[in-house]
N, C-alpha and C positions, 0 to 999 in steps of 0.2 A: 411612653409607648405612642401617645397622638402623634409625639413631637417627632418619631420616625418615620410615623405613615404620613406626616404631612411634605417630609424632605423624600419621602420616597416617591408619593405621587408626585409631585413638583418635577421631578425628575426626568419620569416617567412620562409624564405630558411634554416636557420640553422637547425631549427625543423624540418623541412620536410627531410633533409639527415637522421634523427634519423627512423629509419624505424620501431623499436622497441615501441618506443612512439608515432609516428603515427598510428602503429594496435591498440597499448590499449587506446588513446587516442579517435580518428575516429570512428573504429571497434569494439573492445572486450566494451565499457565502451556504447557503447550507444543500442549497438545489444542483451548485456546480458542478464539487467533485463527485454527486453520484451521476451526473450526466456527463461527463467527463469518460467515466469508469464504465459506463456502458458502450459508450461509443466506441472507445478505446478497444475493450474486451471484442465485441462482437465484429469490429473493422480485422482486429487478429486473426480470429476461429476462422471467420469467414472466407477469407485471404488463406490458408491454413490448408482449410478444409476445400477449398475450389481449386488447389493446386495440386492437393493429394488426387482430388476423380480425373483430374487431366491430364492428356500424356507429358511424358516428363523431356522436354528436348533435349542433347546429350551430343555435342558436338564430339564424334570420334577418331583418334588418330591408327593409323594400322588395321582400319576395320578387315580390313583383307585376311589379317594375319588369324583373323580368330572368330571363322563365320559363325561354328556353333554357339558359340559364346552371344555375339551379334544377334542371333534367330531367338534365343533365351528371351535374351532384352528387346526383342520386337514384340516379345508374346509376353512379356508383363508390364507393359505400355509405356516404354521407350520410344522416343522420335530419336531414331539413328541422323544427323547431320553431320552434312560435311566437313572434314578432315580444315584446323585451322594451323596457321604456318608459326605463328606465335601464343599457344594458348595461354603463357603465364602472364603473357600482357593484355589480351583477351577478360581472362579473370579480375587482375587488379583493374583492370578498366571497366567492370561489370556489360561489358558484354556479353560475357556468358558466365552463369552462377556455377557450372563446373565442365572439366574436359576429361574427358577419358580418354588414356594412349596407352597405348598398346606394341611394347619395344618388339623389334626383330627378334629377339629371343626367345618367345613366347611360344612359336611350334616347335621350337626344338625341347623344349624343358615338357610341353606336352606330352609331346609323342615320346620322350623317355621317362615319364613316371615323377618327374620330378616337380615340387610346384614354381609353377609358370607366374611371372608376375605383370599386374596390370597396374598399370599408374592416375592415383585419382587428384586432379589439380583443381584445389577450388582454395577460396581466401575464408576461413572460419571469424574473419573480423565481421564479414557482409551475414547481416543477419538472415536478409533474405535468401540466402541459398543452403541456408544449412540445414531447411527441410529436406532439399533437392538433394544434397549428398545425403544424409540418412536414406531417404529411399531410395537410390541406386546403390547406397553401401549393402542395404540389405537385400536388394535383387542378386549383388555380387557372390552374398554371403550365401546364399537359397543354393546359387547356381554348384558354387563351393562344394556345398556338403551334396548334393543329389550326385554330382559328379565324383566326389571319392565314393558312395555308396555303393555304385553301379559295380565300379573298379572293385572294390571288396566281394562284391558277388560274384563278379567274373572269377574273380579270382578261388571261390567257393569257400568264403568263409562269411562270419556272421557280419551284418554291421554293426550289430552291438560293441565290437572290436573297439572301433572308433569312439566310444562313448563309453568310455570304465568309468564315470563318475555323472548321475544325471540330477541336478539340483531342480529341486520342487518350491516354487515361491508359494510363501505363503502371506500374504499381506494382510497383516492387520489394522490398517487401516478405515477408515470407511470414508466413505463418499463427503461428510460435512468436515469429517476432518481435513481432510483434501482440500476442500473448501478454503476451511479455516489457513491453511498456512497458502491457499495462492491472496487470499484476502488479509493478508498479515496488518496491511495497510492500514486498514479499518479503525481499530481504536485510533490512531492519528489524526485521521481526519475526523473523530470525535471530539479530541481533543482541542482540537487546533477549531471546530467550528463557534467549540465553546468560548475560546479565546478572541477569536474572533466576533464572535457578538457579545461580547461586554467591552470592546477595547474601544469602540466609538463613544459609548458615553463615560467611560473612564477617563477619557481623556478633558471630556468635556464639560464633568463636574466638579474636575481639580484645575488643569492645565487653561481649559478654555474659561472656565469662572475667573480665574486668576488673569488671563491675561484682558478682560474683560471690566474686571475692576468689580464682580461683583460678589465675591465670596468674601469680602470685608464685611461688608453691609449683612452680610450673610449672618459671620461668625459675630456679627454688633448684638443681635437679636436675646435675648435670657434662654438660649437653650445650650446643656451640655453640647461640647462639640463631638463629644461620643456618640451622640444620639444622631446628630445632624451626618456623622462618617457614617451609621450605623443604616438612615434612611440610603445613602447614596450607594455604600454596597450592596442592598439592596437593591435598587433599582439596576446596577451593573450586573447582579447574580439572575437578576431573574429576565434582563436579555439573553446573559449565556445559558442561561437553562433551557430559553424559548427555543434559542436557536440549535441546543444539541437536542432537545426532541424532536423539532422539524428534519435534522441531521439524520436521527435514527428510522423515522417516516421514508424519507427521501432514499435510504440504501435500503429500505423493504420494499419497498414499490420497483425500485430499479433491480433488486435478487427476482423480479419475477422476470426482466426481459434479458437476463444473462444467458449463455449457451452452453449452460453449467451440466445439462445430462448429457452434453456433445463430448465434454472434458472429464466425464467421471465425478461431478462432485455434485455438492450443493450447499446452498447462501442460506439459512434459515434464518431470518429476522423474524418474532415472533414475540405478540406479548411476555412472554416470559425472559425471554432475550433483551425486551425492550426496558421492564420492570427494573430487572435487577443492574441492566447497565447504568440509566440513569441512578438507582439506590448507589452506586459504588461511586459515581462520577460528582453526585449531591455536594459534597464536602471538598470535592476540587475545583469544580463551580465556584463555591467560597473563594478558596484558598486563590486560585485563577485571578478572580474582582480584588479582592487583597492586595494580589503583587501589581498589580495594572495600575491600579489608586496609586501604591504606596510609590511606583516609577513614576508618575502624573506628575506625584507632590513635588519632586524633585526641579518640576521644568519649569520654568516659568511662560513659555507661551506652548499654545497648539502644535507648530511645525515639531519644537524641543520633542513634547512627548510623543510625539508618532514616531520619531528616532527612537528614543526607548522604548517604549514599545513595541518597535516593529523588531528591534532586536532579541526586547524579551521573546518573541515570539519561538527561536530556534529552541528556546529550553527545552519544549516537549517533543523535540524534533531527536533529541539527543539520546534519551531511552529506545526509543522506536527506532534509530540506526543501528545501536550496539545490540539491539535484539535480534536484528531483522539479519544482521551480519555472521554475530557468533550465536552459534548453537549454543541451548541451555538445557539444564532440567527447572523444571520449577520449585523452587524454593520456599519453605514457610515464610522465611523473613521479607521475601520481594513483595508480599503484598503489606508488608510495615512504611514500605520508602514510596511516598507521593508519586506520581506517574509513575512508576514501576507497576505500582500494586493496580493501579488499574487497565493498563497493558495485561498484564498477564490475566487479568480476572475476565476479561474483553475477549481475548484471545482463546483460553480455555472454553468460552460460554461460545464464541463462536465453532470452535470442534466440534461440541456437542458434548463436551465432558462435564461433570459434577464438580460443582465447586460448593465446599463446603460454608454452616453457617456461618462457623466461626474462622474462616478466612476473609468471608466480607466482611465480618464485622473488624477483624483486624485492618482490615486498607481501609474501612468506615472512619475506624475511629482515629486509627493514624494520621489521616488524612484532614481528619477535621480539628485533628490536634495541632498538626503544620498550619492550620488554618486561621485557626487561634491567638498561634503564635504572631505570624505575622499583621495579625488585625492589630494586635495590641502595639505594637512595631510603627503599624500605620497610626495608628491612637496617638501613639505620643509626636511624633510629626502633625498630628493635628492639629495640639494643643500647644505648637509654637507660634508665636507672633510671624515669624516670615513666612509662612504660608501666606498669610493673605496680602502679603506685598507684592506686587506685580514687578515693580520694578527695583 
């Protein structure tokens, strides 16, 4: 057991002189994507919500044809502009995010009862106008139904007529669940912070010792070389553990400056949130330093392993697409399979739902079985002679 903590410390001091790889490691990798995700978030809402209090401009064709119509949309904060000679090319050239025209047929289909139609030209590619058509779609739709009601009155019947069926939402939802799936994100970038701060010195205790020439002199030494892999995953495990609690810090602090009561939900990052994330993520921490080592052992210089590694990297990237893609129910077995089970365990805990003991303990233990596995995997790549040949 010295002989662990003496290749562990070693390790751990060497990294730490790299000052360079401790800011991006520590700092820049785990503080990014929550500053990222704020800025992002609150530049949206902001944009969003300054567009809906403003009037809306609405370049219109035929305004002549349809003043009532016109006078509606002046009174619920439309800017009536000028009539344009090309609006489809207006659009695709984002000159204007949409055109309303209004064909010559339109008083005739009025004035006999019939519906009248109005034409809405906007490009559904352009992200930013598709606030701008929903709310004139639904000033159009307001104006719609006030205008058949009238007519049904006039005409002295109920307006209930118009509405034989009225559906009552009932959403079961709540506000953190809401949360939870616009933050689906979130275990990923836990994952991936974790991965991220062990892959500097995993590279550097297999790939850089080796191309170095000094992991010979290493393995010369009378210590198992089990002992010596056993000090260095540690040292790798307990970066990526630094760096996904600083991860979990970093998106608690940043849930307080989202504009999440503006959007109906909320972010709860909380001791107990924070607790049981790292308990489920513990054993893939492991498992994470394992495959990083055992890609290392493979390279024989620096550049070598950052190639592999930077590929290992898409692995966790692969659950979090096919979830984030296809709709699921949760499954018993999904917290059995390594990044699955802690996806989903992430994800539920960020809802705000109950997850039971013996679900964690299942992706626990799973988790640290895959862990295992592959240690011993690494183990025996250790104890061959060409590891420590460089060349």
């Amino acid at each position: 057991m010295k002989s662990v903590l003496t290749v562990f410390l070693k390790e751990v001091r060497e990294n730490l002189r790299d000052r360079r790889t401790v800011m991006n490691t520590l700092l820049t990798g785990p503080l990014m994507a929550p500053l990222i995700f704020v800025l992002l978030i609150n530049g949206i809402v902001a944009r969003e919500l300054d567009k809906a209090d403003k009037p809306l401009p609405v370049p219109v064709i035929g305004a002549e044809r349809a003043p009532n119509l016109v006078d509606a949309l002046k009174q619920s904060g439309i800017v009536i502009k000028p009539s344009i000679s090309d609006p489809e090319r207006a659009v695709r050239d984002q000159d204007a995010d949409l055109v309303l025209r209004i064909p010559e047929s339109y008083a005739d289909s009025w004035n006999s009862g019939e519906p009248a139609q109005v034409e809405l030209i906007y490009d559904e590619s352009q992200r930013d106008a598709q606030g701008s058509v929903a709310r004139l779609r639904g000033i159009l739709d307001g104006y719609a139904q006030r205008t058949s009601t009238m007519r049904v009155i006039a005409r002295g019947l109920s307006p209930t007529i118009l509405r034989p069926l009225v559906v009552a939402d009932r959403d079961q939802s709540t506000a953190q669940a809401r949360g939870g799936m616009m933050f689906s994100m979130l275990p990923y970038f836990f994952i991936l912070g974790a991965f991220i701060g062990g892959m500097a010195l995993a590279i550097d205790t297999t790939a850089g010792e080796r191309e170095r020439q000094s992991l010979e002199p290493l393995f010369a030494n009378p210590v198992a070389r089990s002992k010596i892999l056993l000090g260095k995953l540690g040292a790798t495990g307990a970066f990526a553990l630094t760096t996904l609690i600083l991860s979990i810090i970093a998106f608690s602090l940043a849930g307080l400056f989202l504009p999440t009561e503006k959007l109906g939900m909320s972010l709860s990052i909380g001791p107990h949130f924070a607790v049981l994330t790292v308990l489920v993520m513990l054993p893939l921490v492991f498992l994470i330093a394992s495959l990083q080592t055992l890609a290392a052992a493979f390279a024989k210089t620096f550049r070598e392993a950052q190639t592999y590694l930077s590929l290992l990297m898409f692995v966790p990237a692969v659950p979090t697409m096919l979830m984030s893609i296809f709709p699921f129910k949760t499954e018993t077995w999904m917290y059995a399979v390594p990044l699955v089970g802690q996806q989903v365990t992430i994800t539920r805990l960020m809802r705000g739902e109950a997850v039971s003991g013996s679900e964690i303990a299942l992706c626990f233990a799973c988790t640290a079985l895959a862990a295992v596995l592959v240690y011993f995997i690494t183990a025996r790549i250790y104890r061959g002679e060409r590891l420590a040949i460089s060349t």
